[in-house]
C-alpha positions as CSV (number, residue, x, y, z in Angstrom):
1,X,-14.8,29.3,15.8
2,X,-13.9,31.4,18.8
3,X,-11.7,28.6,21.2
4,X,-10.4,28.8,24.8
5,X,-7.5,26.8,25.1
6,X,-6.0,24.9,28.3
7,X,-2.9,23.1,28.5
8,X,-2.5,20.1,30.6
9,X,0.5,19.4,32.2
10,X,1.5,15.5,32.2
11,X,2.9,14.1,34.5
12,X,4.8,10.8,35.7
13,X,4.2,10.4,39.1
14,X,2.0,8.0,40.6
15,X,-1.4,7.7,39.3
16,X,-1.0,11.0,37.8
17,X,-1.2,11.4,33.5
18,X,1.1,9.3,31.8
19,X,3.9,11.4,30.1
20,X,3.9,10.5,26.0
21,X,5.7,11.8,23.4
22,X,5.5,15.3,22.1
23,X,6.1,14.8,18.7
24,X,3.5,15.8,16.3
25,X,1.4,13.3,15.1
26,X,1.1,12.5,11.5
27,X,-3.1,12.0,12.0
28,X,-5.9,13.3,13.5
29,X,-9.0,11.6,13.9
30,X,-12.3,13.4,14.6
31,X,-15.0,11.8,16.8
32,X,-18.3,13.4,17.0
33,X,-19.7,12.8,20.4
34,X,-23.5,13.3,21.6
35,X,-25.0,11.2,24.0
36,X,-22.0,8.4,24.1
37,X,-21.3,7.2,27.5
38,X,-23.0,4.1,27.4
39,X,-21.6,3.2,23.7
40,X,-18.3,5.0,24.5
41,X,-15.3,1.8,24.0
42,X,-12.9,4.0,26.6
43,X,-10.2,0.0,26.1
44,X,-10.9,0.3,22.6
45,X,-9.4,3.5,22.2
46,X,-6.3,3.5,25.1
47,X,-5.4,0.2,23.2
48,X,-5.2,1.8,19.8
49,X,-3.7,4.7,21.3
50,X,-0.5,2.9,22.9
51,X,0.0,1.0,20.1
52,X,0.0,3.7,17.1
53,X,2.0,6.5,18.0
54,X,1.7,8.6,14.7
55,X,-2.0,8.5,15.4
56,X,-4.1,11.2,17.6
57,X,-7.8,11.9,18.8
58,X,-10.1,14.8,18.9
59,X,-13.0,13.9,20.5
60,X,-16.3,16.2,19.8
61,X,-18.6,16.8,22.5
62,X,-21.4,18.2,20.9
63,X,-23.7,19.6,23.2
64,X,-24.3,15.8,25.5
65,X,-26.5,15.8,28.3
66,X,-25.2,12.6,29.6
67,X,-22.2,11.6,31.1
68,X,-19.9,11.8,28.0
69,X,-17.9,14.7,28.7
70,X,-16.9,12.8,32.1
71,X,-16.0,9.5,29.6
72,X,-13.7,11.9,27.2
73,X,-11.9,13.7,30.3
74,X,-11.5,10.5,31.4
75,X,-9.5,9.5,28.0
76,X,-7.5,12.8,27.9
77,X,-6.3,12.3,31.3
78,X,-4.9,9.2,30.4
79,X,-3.3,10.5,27.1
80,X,-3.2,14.3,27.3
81,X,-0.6,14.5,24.6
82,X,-2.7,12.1,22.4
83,X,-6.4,13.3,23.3
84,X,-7.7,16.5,22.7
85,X,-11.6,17.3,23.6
86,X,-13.2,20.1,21.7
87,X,-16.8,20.8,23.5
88,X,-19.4,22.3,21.3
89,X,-21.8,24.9,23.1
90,X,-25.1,23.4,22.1
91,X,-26.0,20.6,19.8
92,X,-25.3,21.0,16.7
93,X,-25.9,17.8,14.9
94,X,-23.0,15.4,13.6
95,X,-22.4,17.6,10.2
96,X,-21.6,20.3,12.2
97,X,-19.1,18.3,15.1
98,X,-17.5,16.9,12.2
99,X,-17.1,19.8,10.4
100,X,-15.5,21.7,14.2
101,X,-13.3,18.6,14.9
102,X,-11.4,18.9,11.0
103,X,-11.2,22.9,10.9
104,X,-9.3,22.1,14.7
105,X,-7.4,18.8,13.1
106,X,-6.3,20.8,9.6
107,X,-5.2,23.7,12.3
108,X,-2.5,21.5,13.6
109,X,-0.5,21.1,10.8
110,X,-0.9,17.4,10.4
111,X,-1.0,16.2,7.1
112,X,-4.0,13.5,6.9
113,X,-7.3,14.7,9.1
114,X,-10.1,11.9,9.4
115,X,-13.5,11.2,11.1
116,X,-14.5,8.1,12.6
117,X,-18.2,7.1,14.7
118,X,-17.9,7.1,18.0
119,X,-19.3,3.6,18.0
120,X,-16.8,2.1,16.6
121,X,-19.0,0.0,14.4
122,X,-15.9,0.6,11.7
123,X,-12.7,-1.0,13.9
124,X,-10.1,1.1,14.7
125,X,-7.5,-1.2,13.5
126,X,-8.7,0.3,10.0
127,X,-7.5,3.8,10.2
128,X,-3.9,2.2,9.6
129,X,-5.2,0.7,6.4
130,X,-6.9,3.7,5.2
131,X,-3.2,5.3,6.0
132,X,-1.2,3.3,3.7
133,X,-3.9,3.8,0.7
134,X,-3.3,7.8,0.9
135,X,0.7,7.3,1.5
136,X,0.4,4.6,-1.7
137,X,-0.9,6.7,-4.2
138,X,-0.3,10.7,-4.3
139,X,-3.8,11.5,-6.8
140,X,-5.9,9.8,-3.5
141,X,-7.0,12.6,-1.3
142,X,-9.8,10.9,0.4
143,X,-10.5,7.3,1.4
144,X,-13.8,6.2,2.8
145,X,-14.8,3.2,4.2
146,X,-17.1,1.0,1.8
147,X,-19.7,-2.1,3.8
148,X,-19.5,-4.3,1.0
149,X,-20.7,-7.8,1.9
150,X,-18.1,-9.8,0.5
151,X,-16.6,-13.9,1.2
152,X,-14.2,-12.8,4.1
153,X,-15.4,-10.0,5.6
154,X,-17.5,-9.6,8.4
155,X,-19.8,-6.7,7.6
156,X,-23.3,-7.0,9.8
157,X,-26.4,-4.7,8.4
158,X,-30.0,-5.0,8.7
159,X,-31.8,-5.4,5.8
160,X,-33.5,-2.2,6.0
161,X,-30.2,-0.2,6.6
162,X,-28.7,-1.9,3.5
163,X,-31.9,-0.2,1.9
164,X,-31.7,3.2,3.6
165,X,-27.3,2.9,2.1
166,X,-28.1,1.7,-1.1
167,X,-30.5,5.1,-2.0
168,X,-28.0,7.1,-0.1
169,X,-25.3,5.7,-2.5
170,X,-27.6,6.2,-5.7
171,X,-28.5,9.8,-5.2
172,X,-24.6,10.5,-4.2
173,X,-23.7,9.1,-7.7
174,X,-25.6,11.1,-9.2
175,X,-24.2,13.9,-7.5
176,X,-21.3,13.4,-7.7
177,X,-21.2,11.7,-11.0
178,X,-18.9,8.9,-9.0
179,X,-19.2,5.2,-9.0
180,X,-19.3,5.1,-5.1
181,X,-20.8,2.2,-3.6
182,X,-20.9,3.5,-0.1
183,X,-21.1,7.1,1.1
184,X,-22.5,7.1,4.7
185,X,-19.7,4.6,6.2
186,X,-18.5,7.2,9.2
187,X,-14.8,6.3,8.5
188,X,-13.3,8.9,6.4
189,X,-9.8,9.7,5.9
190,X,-8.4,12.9,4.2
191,X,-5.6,14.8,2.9
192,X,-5.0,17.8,4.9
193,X,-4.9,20.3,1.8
194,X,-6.1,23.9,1.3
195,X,-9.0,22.4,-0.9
196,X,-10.1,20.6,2.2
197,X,-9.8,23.8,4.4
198,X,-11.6,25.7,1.7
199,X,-14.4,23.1,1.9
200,X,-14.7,23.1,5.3
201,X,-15.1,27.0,5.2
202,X,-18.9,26.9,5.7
203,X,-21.3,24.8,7.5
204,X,-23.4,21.7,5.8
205,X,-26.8,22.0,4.4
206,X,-27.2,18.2,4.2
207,X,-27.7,17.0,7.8
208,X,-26.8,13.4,8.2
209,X,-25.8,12.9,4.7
210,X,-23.3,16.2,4.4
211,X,-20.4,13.5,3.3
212,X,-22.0,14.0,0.2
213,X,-21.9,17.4,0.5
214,X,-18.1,17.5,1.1
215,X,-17.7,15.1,-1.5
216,X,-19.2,17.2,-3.9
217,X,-16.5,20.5,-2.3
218,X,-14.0,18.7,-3.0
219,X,-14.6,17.1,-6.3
220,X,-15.5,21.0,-7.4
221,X,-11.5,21.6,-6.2
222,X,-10.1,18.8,-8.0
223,X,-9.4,18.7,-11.9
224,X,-11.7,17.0,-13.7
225,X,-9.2,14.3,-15.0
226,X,-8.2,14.0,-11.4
227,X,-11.5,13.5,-9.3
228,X,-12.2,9.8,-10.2
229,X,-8.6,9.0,-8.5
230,X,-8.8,11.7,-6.2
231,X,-11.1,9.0,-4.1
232,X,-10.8,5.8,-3.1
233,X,-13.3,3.5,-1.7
234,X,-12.0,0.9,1.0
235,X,-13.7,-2.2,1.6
236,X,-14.1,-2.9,4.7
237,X,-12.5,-6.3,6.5
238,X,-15.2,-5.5,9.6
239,X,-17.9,-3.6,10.5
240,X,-21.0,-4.5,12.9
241,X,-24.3,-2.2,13.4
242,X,-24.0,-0.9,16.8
243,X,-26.9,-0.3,18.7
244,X,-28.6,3.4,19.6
245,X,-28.2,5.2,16.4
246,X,-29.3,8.9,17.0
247,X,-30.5,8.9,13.2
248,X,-34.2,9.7,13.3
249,X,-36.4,8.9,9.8
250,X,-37.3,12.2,9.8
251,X,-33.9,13.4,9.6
252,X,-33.2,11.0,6.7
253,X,-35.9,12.7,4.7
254,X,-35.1,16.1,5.5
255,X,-31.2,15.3,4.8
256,X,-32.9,13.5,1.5
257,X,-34.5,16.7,0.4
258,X,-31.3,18.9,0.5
259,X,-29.5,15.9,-1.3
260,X,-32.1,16.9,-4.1
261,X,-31.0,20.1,-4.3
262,X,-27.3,19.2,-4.2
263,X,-28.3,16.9,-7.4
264,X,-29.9,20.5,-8.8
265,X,-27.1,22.3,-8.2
266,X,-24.2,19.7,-9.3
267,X,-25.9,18.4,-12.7
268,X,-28.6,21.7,-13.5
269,X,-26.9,24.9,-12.1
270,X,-29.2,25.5,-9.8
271,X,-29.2,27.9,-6.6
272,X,-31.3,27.7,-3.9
273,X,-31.6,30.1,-0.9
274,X,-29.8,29.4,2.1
275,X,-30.7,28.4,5.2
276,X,-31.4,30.3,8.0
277,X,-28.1,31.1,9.9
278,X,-28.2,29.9,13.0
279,X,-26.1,31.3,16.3
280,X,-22.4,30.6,15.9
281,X,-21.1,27.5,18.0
282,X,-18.7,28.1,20.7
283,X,-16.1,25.8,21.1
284,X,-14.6,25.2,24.1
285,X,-10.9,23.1,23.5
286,X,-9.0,21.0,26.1
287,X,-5.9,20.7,24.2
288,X,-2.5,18.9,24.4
289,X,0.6,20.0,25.9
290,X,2.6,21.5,22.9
């Protein structure tokens, strides 16, 4: 990923960046970004921001032609120690931004990287949570959000995206040869190990359902008598369907299709060619002040 870094400098004067502290954060939290500003919760996030200190952002702009860059900037000039924006050259697809925003996260030497939608249809007040299950148990590397519809909790779906999750969830147990309930809940949470780096190595052939496909990376990493503990599944206390989902049907059939051939490969042997490589992404980041 070739990068171009810029430093701002905080400042504590009058309606100028607030000055924060400069100690380094214990987690990073990826958000992929296209096409966000009228969905973008700018309160939401300076909210959760001033009250969790140990917990940072790096917001992916990948490739928007609206006015989300202007909505991040706005963020990071509120936080710059807490914020960083890493802008992708072209639209790459959320696999991809996700997959930018960790390799930048597991660069800073934190020691638990996550992703999170930028809808915030998962609450924020659940990365804590997600925290103490990793710091609880040591065989956990990875905790994922699970939409369980349970007395208590407050999880909204449509019936037809209950569907489209419950085939996501079959095909990535057989995959994966995991009892997960839920794999397409965009709140993830991760050790910052070099399995993860190592996973992260190469882009996604899955499209929207590449979680799998890092799953399935990882899993490869771990022993075998470790990989059941190795994840944990989280249910969640709240989440609500958020409106202007860039999902198209077609993209669920073509990410169903390489989920096929991550079945062939994980339970056959199978290879298949590659895909075409496409032009490298540039990455532009606006990072904090070190």
């Amino acid at each position: 990923m070739n990068a171009i870094l810029s430093h701002p400098i905080a400042s504590g004067g009058h309606g100028e960046p607030r000055r924060l502290r400069m100690s380094r954060p214990r987690a990073l939290i990826v958000v992929p970004c296209y096409n966000e500003a009228e969905r973008f919760n700018h309160d939401a996030f300076a909210q959760f921001i001033a009250r969790h200190n140990g917990v940072d952002f790096v917001f992916v702009n990948d490739g928007s032609t609206d006015a989300t860059e202007a909505r991040l900037e706005a963020l990071r000039a509120e936080y710059p120690q807490r914020v960083t924006v890493l802008r992708l050259s072209r639209n790459s697809g959320k696999a991809e931004a996700v997959r930018q925003g960790l390799l930048h996260a597991c660069g800073r030497g934190v020691s638990h990287v996550g992703y999170w939608d930028a809808d915030l249809a998962t609450p924020l007040d659940a990365i804590p949570d997600f925290l103490r299950v990793i710091d609880r148990d040591q065989d956990v590397q990875v905790v994922y959000g699970a939409r369980l519809r349970m007395l208590g909790r407050r999880v909204e779906r449509r019936f037809s995206r209950r569907i489209v999750s419950a085939i996501c969830a079959t095909l990535a147990r057989q995959v994966l040869s995991l009892p997960i309930g839920d794999s397409q809940c965009g709140a993830k949470m991760l050790r910052n190990t070099p399995s993860l780096c190592l996973a992260l190595s190469e882009p996604f052939n899955a499209g929207w359902l590449f979680d799998v496909e890092l799953f399935l990376r990882l899993k490869e990493r771990f022993a075998a008598i470790e990989s059941r503990h190795a994840f944990f599944e989280q249910p969640l206390v709240e989440w609500d369907e958020v409106p202007g989902s860039k999902v198209s049907g077609n993209a669920i059939l073509r990410s169903g299709m390489e989920m096929l051939k991550l079945l062939g490969r994980a339970r056959l042997g199978l290879n298949f060619s590659p895909k075409p490589t496409a032009a490298p992404v540039t990455a532009t980041v606006c990072a904090p002040a070190n």
